[in-house]
C-alpha angles and dihedrals in degrees: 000000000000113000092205130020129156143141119303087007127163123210115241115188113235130181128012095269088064103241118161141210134207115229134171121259114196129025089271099063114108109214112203117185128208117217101146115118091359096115091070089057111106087214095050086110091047097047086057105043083050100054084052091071096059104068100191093056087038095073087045093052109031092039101038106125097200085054097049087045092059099044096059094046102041109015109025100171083056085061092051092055095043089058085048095054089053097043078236088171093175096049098046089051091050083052105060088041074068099042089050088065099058088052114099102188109077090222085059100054095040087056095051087044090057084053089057101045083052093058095044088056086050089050088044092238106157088173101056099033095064080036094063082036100059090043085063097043083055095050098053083050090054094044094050096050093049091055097046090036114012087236094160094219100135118123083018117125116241095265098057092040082062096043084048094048090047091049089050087048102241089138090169088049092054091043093051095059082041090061098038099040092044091226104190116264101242099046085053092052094045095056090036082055095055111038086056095051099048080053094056086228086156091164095040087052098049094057092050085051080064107037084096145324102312117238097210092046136245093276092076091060089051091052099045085050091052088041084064088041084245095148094176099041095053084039084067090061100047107088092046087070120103110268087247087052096047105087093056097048090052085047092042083064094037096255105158094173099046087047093051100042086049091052095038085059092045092053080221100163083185096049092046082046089056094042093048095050085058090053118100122214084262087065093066101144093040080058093047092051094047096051080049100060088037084062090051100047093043082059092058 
């Protein structure tokens, strides 16, 4: 079976047993390979060691794109040879990453993904190697919980297993993963937040909102208790907004007055522009005073 054929092609020798192989000479040659049915051939690994020898057919066979494409649509252990042949470190551990996701035993899928963090270190990948580490580190937490707790968390990321583990309130749980995944402070916050507030754990939220110095902020309390229509509620949370954020939290929970008397201290002409654009004719001394406040802050 030729290896290579295609229009306007040359015959190079390769290998000792004299085997050949068909390549294109010229940009116009069309090189078609045929790999269908070739991973059932005993002598699939000497045909490829043998084509390594002859440098010329070697780029051709080990770069070719088209080549590279198929296989990895149509004959995925061929890939993997191919890698081998070339000593590709960082592909095939890009390969077996993909391999670990059609396995559905997760013994299975750790073992291929210690495959892939071994061939990381060989590429000297520091990146995708603690990458593939902390997938598996993920996984054994998912598997363990869903065997203390039938959690289903299994084939999640590591951002909806916490979402699921805060809606199932297994808030240490969540926390854990929080503290060894060193989930940034913020996005942790921020999912912690949420899943409170969709849960109407008013109480429970509060005390998180003191546990220590928010890193999103206080605004965004008062906004997923709005979101819920929980005026007080989101009213405990207003004057522990920053002063430049103040105006918008009374107004986030239709405070006129807290809004004006804000802006008023902070001599902000734009901020009393905004509050009185949210007045109606029956506020007229809340008006006055804001014009007021706007005079004073033009003379200075």
């Amino acid at each position: 079976m030729a290896l290579w054929e295609g229009r306007g092609s040359s015959t190079w020798p390769c290998g000792k047993g004299g085997a050949r192989a068909h390549g294109p000479v010229g940009r116009e040659g069309i090189v078609v390979y045929r790999v269908t049915g070739w991973r059932t051939s005993t002598q699939q690994q000497t045909r490829l060691l043998s084509c390594a020898i002859c440098s010329p057919l070697t780029k051709l066979f080990i770069n070719d794109v088209s080549l590279r494409q198929f296989c990895k649509l149509q004959e995925q252990e061929t890939l993997k040879d191919l890698y081998n042949q070339d000593d590709d470190h960082q592909e095939l551990g890009n390969y077996y990453v993909t391999a670990s996701y059609r396995e559905k035993r997760l013994e299975s899928r750790l073992s291929l993904l210690q495959s892939a963090v071994d061939e990381y270190n060989k590429a000297k990948n520091d990146f995708s190697a603690k990458a593939t580490e902390e997938e598996m580190r993920l996984l054994r937490f998912q598997r363990k919980l869903d065997d203390e707790k039938g959690a289903g968390l299994q084939e999640l990321s590591l951002q909806a297993t916490m979402e699921a583990l805060l809606a199932l309130g297994l808030h240490k749980q969540a926390e854990q993963l929080y503290r060894d995944f060193r989930v940034p402070d913020k996005r942790y916050w921020w999912l912690k937040l949420k899943s409170l507030a969709e849960k109407e754990e008013w109480e429970e939220l509060e005390k998180f909102s003191k546990s220590k110095k928010s890193p999103i902020g206080y605004l965004a309390f008062v906004d997923v208790c709005m979101k819920s229509n929980n005026v007080s509620e989101a009213k405990k949370y207003v004057s522990r907004v920053t002063p430049e954020q103040r105006v918008k939290a009374h107004l986030a929970t239709s405070d006129l007055e807290g809004a004006a008397d804000a802006a008023i201290e902070r001599k902000n002409e734009s901020e009393m522009g905004v509050v009185l654009s949210r007045c109606s004719a029956s506020d007229r001394l809340l008006i006055d005073r804001l014009n007021r406040g706007r005079t004073c802050a033009a003379k200075k």
